[in-house]
N, C-alpha and C positions, 0 to 999 in steps of 0.2 A: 383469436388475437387478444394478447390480457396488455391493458389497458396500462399505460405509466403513469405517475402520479405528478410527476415534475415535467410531463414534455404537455405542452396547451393541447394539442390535438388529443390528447389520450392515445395515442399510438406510439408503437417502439417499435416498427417498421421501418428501417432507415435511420434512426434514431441511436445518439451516442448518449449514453446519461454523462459519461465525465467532460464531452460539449462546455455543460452550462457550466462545470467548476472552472475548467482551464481558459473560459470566458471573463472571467475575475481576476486571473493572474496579472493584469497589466494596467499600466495607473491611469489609463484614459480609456478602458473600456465603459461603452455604454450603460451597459449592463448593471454593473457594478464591480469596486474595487477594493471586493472585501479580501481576497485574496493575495493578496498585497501587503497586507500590514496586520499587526494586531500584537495582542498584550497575552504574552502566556509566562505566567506565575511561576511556575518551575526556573525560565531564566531571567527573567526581569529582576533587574539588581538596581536600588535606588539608589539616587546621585543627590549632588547636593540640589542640584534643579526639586526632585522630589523634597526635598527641605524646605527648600525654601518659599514655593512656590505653592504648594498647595497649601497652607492655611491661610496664602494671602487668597487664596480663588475663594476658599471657604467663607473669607471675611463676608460678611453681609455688605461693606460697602463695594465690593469688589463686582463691576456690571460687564466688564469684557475681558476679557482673553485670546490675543490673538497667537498663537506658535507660528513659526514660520521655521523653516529649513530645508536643508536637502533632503532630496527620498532615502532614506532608510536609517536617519537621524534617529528615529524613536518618538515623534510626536504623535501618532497614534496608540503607539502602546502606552505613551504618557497618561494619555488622555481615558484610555482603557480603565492603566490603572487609578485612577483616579474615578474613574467612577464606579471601578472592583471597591477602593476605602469606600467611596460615599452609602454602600450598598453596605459593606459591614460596619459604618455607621449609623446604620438604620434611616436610612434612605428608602423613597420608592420610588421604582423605576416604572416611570407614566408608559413609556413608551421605546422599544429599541428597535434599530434596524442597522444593515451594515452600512447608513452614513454617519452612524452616531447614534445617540441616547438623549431622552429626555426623564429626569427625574426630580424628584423634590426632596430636600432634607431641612431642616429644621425652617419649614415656610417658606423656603425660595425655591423656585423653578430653576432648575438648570438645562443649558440646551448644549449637547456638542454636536462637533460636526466636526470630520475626520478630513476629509477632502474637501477647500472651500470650491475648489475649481468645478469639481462635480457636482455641488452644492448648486453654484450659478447654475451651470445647463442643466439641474433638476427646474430650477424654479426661476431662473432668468431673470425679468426687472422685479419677481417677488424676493428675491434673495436677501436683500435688504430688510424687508419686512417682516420676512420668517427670523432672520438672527440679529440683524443688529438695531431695528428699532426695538423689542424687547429692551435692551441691554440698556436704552435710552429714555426706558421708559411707557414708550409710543405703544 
């Protein structure tokens, strides 16, 4: 029996690998909801939102960010792209995962987070302290 590298048991007995992608397809999976959303460069076509809004994020006085919308608005792929600039402005990316990115560009820390609601039921009454007392400071 050869051993899978994505299933935890190390067995492919019974075992679907495409499971765990079609696990992600839907916006309150456990799991994760990376399949759901995302930023791809070939169609992403900037608006005036991208104008406008990203050199106020860039600003150094700028300490929060909230997007809100409907699903399939674009505020993930906003947010993507926005950290695709920050990276080809020489940015370093501390850390990524599919709730988001943490990076640093000219001495500020940046945190996003894609899904705030998945956000809570990762980190529950830490939620707060993971993203928005930073932003205050704390």
């Amino acid at each position: 029996m050869t051993a899978s590298p994505s299933h935890p048991s190390g067995t492919t007995r019974g075992y679907n690998p495409h499971v765990d992608d079609f696990l992600t397809i839907y916006s309150q999976s456990e799991r994760s909801t990376g399949g759901t959303r995302g930023y791809d460069p070939g169609t992403y076509v900037e608006t005036k939102l991208d104008r406008s809004l990203i050199p106020r994020i860039f600003d150094p006085r700028t300490k929060l960010v909230i997007l809100t919308g409907n699903a399939g608005d674009g505020k993930t792929a906003f947010i993507q792209h926005l950290e695709h600039l920050a990276e080809q402005r020489g940015a370093e990316v501390l850390g990524r995962s599919d709730s988001g990115c943490r990076f640093a560009r000219e001495g500020i820390i940046y945190q996003t987070l894609y899904d705030g609601s998945q956000g809570l039921r990762r980190y529950g009454q830490r939620f707060g302290a993971r993203y928005l007392l930073p932003a205050d400071g704390g």
